[in-house]
C-alpha positions as CSV (number, residue, x, y, z in Angstrom):
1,X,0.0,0.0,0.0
2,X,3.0,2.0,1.0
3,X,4.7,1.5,-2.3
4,X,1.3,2.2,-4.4
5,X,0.7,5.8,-2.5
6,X,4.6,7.0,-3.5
7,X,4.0,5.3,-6.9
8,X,0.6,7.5,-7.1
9,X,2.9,10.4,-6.3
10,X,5.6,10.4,-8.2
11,X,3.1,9.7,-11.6
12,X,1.3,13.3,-10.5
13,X,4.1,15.1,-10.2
14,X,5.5,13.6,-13.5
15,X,2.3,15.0,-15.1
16,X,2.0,18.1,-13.3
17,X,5.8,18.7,-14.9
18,X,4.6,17.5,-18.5
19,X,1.4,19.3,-18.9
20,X,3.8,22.8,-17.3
21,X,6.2,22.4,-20.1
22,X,3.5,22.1,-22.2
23,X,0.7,24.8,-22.1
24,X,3.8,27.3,-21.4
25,X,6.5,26.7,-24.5
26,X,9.2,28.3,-24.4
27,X,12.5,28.9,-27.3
28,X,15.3,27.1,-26.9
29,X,18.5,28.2,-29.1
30,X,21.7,26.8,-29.4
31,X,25.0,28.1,-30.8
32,X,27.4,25.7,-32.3
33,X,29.8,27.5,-34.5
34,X,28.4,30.5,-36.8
35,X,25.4,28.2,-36.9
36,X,22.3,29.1,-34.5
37,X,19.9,26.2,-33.9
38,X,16.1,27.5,-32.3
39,X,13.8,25.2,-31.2
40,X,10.4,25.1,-29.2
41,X,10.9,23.4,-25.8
42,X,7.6,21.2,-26.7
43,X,10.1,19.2,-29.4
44,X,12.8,19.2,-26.7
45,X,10.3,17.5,-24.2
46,X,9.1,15.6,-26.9
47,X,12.7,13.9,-27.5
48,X,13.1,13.1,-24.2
49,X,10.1,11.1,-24.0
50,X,11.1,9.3,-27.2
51,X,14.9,8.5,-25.8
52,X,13.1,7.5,-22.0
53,X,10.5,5.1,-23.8
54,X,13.2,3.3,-25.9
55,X,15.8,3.0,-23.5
56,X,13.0,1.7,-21.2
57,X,11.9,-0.9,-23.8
58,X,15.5,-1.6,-24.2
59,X,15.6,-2.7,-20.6
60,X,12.7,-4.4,-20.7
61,X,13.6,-6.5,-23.3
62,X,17.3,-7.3,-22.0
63,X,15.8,-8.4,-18.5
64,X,13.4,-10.8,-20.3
65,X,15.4,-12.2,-22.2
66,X,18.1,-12.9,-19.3
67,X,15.2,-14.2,-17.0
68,X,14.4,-16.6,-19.9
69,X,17.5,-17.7,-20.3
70,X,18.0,-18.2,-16.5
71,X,15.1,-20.2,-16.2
72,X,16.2,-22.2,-19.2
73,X,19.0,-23.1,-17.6
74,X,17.9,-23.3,-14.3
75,X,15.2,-25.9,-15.1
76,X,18.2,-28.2,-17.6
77,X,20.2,-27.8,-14.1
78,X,17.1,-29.4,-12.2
79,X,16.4,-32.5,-14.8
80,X,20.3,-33.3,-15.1
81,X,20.2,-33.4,-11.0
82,X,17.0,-34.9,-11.3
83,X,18.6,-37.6,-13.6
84,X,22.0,-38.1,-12.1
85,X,19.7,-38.6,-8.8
86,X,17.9,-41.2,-10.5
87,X,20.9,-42.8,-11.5
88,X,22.1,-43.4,-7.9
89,X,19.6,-44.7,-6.5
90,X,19.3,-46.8,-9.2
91,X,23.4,-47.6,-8.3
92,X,22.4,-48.1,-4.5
93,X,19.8,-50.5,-5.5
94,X,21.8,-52.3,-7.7
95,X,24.4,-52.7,-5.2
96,X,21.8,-53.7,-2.7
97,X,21.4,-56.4,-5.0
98,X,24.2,-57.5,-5.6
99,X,23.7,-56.4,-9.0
100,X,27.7,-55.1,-9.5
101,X,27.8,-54.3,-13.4
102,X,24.6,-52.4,-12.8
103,X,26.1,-50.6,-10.4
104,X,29.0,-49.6,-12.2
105,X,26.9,-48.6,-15.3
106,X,24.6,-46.4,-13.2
107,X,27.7,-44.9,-11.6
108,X,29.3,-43.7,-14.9
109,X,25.5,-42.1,-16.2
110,X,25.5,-40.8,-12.9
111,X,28.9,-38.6,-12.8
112,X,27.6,-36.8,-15.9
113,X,24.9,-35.3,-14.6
114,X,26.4,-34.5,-10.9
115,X,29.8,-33.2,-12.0
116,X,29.2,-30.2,-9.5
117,X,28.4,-32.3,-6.4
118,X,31.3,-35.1,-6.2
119,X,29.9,-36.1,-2.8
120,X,27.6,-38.4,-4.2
121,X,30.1,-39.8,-6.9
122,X,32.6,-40.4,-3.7
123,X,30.2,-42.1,-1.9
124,X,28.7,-44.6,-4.6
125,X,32.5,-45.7,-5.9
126,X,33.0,-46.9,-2.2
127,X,30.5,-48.8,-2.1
128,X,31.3,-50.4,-5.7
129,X,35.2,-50.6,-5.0
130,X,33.8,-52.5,-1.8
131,X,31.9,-55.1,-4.0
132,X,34.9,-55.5,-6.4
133,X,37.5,-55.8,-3.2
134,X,39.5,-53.0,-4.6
135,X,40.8,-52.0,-1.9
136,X,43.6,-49.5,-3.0
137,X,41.2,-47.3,-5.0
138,X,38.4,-47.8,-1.9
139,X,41.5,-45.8,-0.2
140,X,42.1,-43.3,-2.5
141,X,38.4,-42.5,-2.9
142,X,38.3,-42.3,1.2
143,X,41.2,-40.1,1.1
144,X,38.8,-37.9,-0.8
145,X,36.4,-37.9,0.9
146,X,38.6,-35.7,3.1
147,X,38.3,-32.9,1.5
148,X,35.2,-32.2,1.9
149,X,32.7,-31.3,5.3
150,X,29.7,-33.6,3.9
151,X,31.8,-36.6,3.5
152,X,34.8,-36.1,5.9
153,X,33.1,-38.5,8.6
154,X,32.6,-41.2,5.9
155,X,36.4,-41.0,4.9
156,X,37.8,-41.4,8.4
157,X,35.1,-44.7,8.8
158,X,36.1,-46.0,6.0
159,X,39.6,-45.6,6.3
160,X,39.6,-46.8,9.8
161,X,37.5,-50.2,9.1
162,X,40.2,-50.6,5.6
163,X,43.3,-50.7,8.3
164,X,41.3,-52.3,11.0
165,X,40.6,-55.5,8.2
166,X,44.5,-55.2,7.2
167,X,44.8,-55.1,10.7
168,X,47.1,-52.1,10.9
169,X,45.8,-51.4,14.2
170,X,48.1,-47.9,14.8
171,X,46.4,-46.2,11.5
172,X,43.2,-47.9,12.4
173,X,43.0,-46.0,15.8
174,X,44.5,-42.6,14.3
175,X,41.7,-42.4,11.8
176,X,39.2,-43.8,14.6
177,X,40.0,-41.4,16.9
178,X,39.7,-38.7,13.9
179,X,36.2,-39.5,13.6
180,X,35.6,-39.4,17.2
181,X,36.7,-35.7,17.7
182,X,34.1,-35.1,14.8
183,X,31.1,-37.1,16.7
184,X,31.9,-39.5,19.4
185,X,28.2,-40.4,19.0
186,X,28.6,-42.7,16.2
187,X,27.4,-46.4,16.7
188,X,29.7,-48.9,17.4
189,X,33.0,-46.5,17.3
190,X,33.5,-46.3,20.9
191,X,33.4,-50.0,21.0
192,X,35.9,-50.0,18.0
193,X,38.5,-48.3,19.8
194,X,38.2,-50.0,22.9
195,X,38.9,-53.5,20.8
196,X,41.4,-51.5,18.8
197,X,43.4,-50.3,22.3
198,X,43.3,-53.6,23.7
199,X,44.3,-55.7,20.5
200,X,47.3,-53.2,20.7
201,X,48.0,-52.7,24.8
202,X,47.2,-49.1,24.4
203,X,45.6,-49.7,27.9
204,X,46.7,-45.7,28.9
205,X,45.0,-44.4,25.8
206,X,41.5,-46.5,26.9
207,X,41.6,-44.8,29.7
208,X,41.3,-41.1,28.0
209,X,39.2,-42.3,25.5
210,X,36.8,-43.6,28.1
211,X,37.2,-40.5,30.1
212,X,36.4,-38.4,26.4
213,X,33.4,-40.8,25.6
214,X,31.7,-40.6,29.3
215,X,32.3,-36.1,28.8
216,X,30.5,-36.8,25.6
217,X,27.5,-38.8,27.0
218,X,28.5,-41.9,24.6
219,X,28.5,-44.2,27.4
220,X,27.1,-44.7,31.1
221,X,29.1,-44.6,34.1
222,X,29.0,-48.2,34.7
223,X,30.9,-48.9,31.2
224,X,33.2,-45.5,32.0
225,X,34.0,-47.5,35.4
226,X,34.3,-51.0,34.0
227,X,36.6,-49.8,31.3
228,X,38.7,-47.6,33.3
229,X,39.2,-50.6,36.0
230,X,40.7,-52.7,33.1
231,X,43.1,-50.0,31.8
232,X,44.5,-49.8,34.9
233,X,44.3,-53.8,35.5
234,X,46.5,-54.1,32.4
235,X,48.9,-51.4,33.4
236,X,49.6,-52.7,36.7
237,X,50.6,-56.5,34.6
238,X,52.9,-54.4,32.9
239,X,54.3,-52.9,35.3
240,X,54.4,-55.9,37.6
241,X,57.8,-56.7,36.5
242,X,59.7,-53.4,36.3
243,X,57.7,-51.0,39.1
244,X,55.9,-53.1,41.9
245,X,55.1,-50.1,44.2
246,X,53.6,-48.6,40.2
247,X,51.8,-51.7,39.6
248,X,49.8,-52.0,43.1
249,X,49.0,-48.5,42.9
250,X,47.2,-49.1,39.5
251,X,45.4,-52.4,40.9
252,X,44.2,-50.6,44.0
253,X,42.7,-47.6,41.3
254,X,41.3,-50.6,39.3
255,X,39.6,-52.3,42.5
256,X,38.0,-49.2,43.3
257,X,36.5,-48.9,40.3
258,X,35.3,-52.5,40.4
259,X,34.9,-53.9,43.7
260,X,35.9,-57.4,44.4
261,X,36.1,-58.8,41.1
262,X,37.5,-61.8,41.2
263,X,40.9,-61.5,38.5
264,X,42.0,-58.1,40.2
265,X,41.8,-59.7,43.4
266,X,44.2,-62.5,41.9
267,X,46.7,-59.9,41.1
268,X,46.3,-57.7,43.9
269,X,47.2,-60.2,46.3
270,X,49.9,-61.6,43.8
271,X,51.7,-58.5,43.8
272,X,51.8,-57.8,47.8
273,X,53.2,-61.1,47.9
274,X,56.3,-60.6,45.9
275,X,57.1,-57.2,48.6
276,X,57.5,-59.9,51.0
277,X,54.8,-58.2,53.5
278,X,52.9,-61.4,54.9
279,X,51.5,-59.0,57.5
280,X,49.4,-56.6,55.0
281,X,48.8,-60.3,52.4
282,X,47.0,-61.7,55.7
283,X,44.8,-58.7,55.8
284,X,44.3,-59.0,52.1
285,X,43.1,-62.7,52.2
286,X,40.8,-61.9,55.0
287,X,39.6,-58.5,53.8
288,X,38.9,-60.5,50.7
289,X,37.3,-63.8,51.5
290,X,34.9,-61.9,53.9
291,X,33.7,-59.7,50.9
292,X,33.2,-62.0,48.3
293,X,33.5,-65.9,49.6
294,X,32.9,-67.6,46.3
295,X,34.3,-70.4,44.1
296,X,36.9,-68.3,42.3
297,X,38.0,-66.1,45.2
298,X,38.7,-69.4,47.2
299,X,40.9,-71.0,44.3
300,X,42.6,-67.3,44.2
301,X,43.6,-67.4,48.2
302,X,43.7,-71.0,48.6
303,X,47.1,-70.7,45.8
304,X,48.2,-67.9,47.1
305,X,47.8,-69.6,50.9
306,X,50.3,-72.3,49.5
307,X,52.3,-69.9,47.1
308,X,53.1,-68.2,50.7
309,X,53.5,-71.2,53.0
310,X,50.2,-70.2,55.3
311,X,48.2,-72.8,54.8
312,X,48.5,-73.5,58.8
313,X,44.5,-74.3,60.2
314,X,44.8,-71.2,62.7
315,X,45.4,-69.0,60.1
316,X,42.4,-70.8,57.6
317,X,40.3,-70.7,61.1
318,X,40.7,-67.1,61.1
319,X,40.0,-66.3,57.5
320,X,36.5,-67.9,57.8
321,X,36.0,-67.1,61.4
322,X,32.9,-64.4,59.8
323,X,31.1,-67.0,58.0
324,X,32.4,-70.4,58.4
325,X,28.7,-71.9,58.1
326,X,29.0,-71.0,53.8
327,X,29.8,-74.5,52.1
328,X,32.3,-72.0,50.7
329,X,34.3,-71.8,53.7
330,X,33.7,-75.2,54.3
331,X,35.2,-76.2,51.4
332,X,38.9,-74.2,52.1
333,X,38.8,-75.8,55.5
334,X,38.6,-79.0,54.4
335,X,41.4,-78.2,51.6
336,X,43.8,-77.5,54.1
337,X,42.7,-80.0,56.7
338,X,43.8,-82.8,53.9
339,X,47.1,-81.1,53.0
340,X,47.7,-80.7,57.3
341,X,46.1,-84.7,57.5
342,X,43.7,-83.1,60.0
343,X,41.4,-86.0,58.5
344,X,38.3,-85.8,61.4
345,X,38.2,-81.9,60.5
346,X,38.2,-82.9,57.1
347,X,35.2,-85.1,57.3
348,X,33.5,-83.2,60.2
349,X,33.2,-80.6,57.1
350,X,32.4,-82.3,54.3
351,X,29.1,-83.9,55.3
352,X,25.7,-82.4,54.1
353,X,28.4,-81.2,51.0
354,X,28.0,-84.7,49.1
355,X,24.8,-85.2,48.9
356,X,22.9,-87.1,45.8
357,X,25.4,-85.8,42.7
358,X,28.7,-84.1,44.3
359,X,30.7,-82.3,42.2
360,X,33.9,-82.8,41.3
361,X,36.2,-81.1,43.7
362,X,34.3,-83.2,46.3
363,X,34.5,-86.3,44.7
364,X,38.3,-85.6,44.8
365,X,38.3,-84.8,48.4
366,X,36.3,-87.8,49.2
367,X,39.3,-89.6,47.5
368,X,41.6,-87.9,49.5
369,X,40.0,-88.5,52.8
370,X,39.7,-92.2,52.2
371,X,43.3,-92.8,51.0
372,X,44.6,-90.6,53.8
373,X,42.6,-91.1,56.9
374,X,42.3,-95.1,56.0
375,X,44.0,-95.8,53.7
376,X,41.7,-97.8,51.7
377,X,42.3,-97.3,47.5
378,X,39.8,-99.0,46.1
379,X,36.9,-96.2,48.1
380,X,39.6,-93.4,47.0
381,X,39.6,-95.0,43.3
382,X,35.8,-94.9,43.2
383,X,35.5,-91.9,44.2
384,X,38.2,-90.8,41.4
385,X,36.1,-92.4,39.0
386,X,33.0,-91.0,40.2
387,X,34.8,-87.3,40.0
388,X,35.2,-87.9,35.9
389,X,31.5,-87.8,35.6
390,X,31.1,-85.3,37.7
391,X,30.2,-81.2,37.1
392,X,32.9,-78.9,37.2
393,X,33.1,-75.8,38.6
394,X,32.1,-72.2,37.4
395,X,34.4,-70.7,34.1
396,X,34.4,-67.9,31.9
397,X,32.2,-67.6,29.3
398,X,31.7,-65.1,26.3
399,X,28.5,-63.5,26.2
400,X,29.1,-63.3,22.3
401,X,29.9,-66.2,21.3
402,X,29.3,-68.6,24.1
403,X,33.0,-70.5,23.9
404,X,34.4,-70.7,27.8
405,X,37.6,-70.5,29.0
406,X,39.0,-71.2,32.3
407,X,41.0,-67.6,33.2
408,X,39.6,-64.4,32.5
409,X,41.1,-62.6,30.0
410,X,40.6,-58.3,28.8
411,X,40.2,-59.7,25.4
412,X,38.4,-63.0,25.2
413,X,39.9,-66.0,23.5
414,X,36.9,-65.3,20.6
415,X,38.5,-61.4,20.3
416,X,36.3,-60.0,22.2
417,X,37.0,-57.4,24.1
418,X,35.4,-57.1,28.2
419,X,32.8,-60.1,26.7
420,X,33.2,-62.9,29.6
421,X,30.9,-62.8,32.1
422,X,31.0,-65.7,35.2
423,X,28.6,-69.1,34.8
424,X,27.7,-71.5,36.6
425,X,28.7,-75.3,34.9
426,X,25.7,-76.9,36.7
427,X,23.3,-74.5,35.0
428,X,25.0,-74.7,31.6
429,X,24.5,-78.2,31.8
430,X,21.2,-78.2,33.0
431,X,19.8,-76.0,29.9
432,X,21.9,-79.1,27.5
């Protein structure tokens, strides 16, 4: 409305200054050499309006024919796009499909009509180099991919999973680590790097990127804590042979992070034992067995008992003073009864543990009882014999892949890293 009123305004006062110059002519004479020109002012205004109206028209037609033109090419740009779009998703199909000489063929239509975006172009010769297994111009093409914002995190992926299946594990984690200063959000790269610092004993650099990913909100606290507590686990192995006082420090750290787990304890109360302090590996032992009296922990202290020379009843008395009812306790009593021949301890213990299907470790104390206490090797066969067909204890098993092993391990025998979890034998075999 604004525009229409100024518009309005401007027209009036071009007519008011028109219809002036015209109801009041006036002479006009010019002088060029000895030559005088005279003219009424009517022509002069007349002129003007001639030279205003074609140089108008003149305009006109220029900017038509430039917005044709434009549009022309504007709507060719849109079908090429539209076509080289068609194109690759005819490419992704076909490489969904299997379909690889399909895919190739859409490719090369499709790079003439999207020479301006090479993105696309980058993206679908990955994909067919990945078909054909050409695996030194899938690299180049990832390098590419470099260059440019829209496909930078694609080129690091790529590049990382192409070292990680060479497995060049050092260029693996560089470009892995690359992409997760871009967005540590992306599935399955925090779990990457993890397997990548442990295939590689980079147990330092888990710890950071832990640390990084937990800052990020990529993972909960419990993984920041269970990670964390093997980095240091690993460290203090390491160190276990050329830092002692080093190496207990980073098993205490990984203990605190994860309480009571039963490998930590293992090497906790390994390395105390080689400073020679029996004082503070008593402590342990009890500190221990009183936190977490199971199967595992008890094979842990009853070797280090032995490894130590401790295995003396008053001392085993007083490591399961707190809960010597447990069949658990029970159990390293009667252990170190039989190696002290305290055989009416032994079998004081050991009753209500039998029952209907004993498992093997009591088979084999049976066995020992019998030969010891009475001598008699035919009962002390039968029960050997009867401990071959018996359950055995709990093991490791992977929660990926289900294959069990019998000491726990960072990186599972399947490759797995932090994958075994604690079973039970008797339910495994109970489910067979």
């Amino acid at each position: 409305m604004y525009r229409f009123i100024i518009f309005t305004i401007q027209l009036l006062l071009l007519l008011i200054i028109v219809t002036f110059i015209f109801t009041n002519p006036f002479k006009i004479s010019l002088d060029i050499g000895n030559l005088k020109y005279s003219f009424s002012s009517n022509f002069f205004a007349i002129l003007i309006i001639i030279f205003t109206s074609l140089l108008y028209l003149s305009f006109y037609i220029i900017f038509k024919s430039r917005l044709s033109i434009n549009n022309y090419l504007i709507k060719n740009k849109f079908k090429k796009l539209e076509k080289g779009y068609q194109y690759f998703v005819d490419a992704m199909i076909a490489i969904s499909n299997k379909d690889n000489s399909k895919a190739i063929k859409a490719h090369k239509k499709m790079t003439n009509y999207l020479k301006d975006d090479p993105s696309l172009s980058l993206l679908l010769k990955s994909e067919v180099f990945k078909i054909e297994k050409k695996q030194d111009k899938l690299s180049e093409v990832y390098d590419l991919m470099l260059a440019s914002k829209k496909t930078e995190t694609i080129g690091y992926r790529g590049l990382m999973e192409l070292n990680l299946k060479n497995q060049d594990y050092h260029h693996a984690f560089l470009y892995g680590e690359k992409l997760f200063n871009l967005n540590p959000n992306i599935e399955k790269l925090y779990e990457t790097l993890t397997y990548i610092c442990a295939k590689t004993k980079n147990w330092n650099q888990l710890i950071l990127l832990s640390d990084k990913a937990y800052y990020n909100k990529s993972i909960s606290k419990n993984i920041l804590l269970e990670n964390k507590s093997i980095g240091y686990f690993e460290i203090a192995k390491i160190k276990s042979d050329s830092n002692l006082q080093d190496a207990i420090i980073n098993i205490t750290k990984a203990l605190d992070l994860k309480k009571n787990f039963p490998p930590f304890i293992k090497l906790h109360l390994e390395l105390v034992a080689k400073t020679n302090n029996l004082f503070l590996l008593k402590k342990l032992v009890k500190k221990y067995w009183l936190s977490n009296p199971i199967y595992l922990v008890r094979s842990i202290i009853t070797q280090i008992i032995i490894d130590n020379n401790l295995g003396q009843l008053i001392f085993i008395n007083q490591i399961i003073k707190n809960n010597m009812n447990i069949d658990e306790s029970k159990k390293l009593l009667i252990f170190f009864a039989i190696k002290n021949q305290e055989w009416n301890i032994a079998r004081n213990n050991i009753i209500g543990l039998i029952g209907s299907n004993p498992s093997r470790e009591i088979c084999l104390f049976m066995a020992d009882i019998e030969l010891g206490e009475n001598n008699d090797k035919q009962k002390s066969d039968s029960w050997i014999m009867r401990s071959e067909n018996a359950l055995s204890e709990n093991l490791w098993i992977c929660k990926i892949t289900n294959q069990s092993q019998d000491v726990w391990s960072s990186l599972s025998d399947s490759g797995y890293f932090n994958s075994l979890v604690l079973n039970d034998v008797k339910m495994i075999n109970n489910k067979n």
